[in-house]
N, C-alpha and C positions, 0 to 999 in steps of 0.2 A: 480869217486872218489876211490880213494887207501883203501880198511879198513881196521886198525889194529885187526885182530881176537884174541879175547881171547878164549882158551880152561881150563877151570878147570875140573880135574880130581877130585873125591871127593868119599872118601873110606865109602861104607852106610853098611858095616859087622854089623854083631850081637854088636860087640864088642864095635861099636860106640852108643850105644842102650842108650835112656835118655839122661842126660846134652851135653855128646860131639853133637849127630846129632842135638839140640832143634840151638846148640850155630851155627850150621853150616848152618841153616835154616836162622837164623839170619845173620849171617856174610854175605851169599850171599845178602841178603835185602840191609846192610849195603853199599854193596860194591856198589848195581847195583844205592842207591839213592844217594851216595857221586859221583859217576861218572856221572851220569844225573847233577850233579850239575857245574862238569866241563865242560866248550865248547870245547875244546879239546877232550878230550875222547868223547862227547855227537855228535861229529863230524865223529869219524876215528874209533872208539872202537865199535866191535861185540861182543856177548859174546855166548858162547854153555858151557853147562854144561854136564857131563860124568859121572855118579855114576856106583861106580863096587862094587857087593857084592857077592853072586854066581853067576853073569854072570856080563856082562858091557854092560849098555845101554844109548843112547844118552837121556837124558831127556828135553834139548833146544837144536833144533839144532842155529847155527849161526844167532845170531838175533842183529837186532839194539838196543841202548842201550832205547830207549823212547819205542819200543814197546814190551821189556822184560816183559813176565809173570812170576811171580815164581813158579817154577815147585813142585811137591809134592814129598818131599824128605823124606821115610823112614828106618827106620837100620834093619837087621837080615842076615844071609845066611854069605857066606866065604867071601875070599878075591880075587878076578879074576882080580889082577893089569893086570898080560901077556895081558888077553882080552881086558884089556880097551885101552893098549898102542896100540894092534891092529887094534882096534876100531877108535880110534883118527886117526891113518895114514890115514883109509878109510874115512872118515868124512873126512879130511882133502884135499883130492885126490878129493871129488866131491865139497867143499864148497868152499874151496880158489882159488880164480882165479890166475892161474899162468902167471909169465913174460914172455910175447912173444917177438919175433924182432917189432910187429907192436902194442903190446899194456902192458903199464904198468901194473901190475898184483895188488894184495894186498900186502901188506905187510907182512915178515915173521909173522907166528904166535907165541905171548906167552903162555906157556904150564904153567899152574899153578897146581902141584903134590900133593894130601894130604892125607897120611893114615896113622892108628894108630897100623898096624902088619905088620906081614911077608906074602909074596903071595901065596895064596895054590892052584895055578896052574902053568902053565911053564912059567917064566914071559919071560927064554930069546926069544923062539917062537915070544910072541909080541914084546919083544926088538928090533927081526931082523926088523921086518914091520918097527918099530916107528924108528929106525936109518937110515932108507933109504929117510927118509920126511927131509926137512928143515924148521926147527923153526928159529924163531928168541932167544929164549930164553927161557928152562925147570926150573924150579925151582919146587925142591920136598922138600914137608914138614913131615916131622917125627911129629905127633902128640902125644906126650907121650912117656915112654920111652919101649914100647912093637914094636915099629917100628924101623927096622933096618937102621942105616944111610948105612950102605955098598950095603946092595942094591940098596938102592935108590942112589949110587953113581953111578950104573952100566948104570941108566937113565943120567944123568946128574951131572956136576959139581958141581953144584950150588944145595947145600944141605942146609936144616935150620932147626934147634930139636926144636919144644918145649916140657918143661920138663912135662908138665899134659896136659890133654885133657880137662880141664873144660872153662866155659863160658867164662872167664875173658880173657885167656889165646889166646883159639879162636877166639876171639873176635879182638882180639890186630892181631893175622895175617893176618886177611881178613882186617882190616884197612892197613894193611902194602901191602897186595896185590894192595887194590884200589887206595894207595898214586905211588904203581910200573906202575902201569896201565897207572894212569894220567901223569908220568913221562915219558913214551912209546910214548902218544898219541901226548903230546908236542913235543919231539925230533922228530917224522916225520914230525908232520906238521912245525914244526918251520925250522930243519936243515933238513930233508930227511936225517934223521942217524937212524937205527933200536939200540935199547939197546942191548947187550950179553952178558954182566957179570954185578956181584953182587954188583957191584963198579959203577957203571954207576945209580943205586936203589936210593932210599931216603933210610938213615942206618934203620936197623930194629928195631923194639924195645925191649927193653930187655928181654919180654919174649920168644922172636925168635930171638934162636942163632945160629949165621953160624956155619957149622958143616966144618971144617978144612982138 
């Protein structure tokens, strides 16, 4: 079987300390019991989680979506975005099974980006790693307005701000993640078409605005 991998990136700094990390805790809950609820996704959908604070470490690696644990997610220390995108490449290099001449591989993977600053290490170091891998689709969330979209442009096209970091707000992108997800799982298994832009998504909601 082909699997859609999801990779979430998810920024656990000082900064996200209280409401933002309690709402992130949740949003994952959210995400992994609405897509258990689709056969689609509950099908083809992996999911590994990546939290980067002063360093980035894999907290799930690629798991099916029925025997997902949720991981213990807490905030303090810097921002190590470079490390995590490096991190992801190597993750991604042992977990995804690639296309051979003799055997279909996984499916590109979705890269889900979310942080609420700027990176206080070399983020373009892990840039070079994370540009040389093939996703099928990055998407980086600006969480409030202390995170720069320009950076996060340097990752990927497909930018989204929300304007606060609190629960409500949170809340509404991880449902918009899991509706992108379910959206992913369908087009392979239905067309064998991977998603790659923003246009191909369920539209976001209006607390997630595409960043232009």
């Amino acid at each position: 079987m082909r699997r859609l991998p999801v990779y979430l990136l998810l920024d656990t700094s000082g900064s996200m300390f209280g409401e933002p990390i309690e709402a992130v805790k949740n949003g994952v809950q959210v995400l992994v019991s609405t897509l258990r609820s689709d056969p689609y996704a509950l099908e083809t959908a992996y999911l590994s989680i990546i939290t980067f604070n002063s360093t980035a470490q894999q907290l799930t690696p690629l798991t099916e979506l029925s025997a997902f644990q949720q991981p213990n997610i807490d905030a303090g220390g810097c921002t190590a975005l470079g490390e995590a995108l490096a991190l992801l490449a190597t993750k991604v290099d042992t977990e995804v099974v690639k296309t051979t001449a003799e055997v279909k591989g996984d499916w590109k993977p979705l890269v889900f980006i979310m942080t609420d600053g700027e990176p206080t290490d070399d983020l373009n170091k892990g840039l070079v790693e994370f540009k040389k891998r093939k996703f099928g689709m990055v998407v980086a969330c600006a969480a409030g307005q202390g995170a720069n979209t320009d950076t996060l442009k340097k990752i990927t096209e497909c930018v989204v701000q929300l304007d606060t970091a609190d629960s409500a707000t949170i809340k509404s992108f991880f449902k918009w993640v899991s509706a992108s997800v379910s959206t992913g799982s369908q087009k392979v298994e239905d067309a064998g078409v991977e998603v790659t832009g923003l246009s191909e998504l369920p539209p976001p909601p209006p607390e997630v605005n595409i960043v232009v």
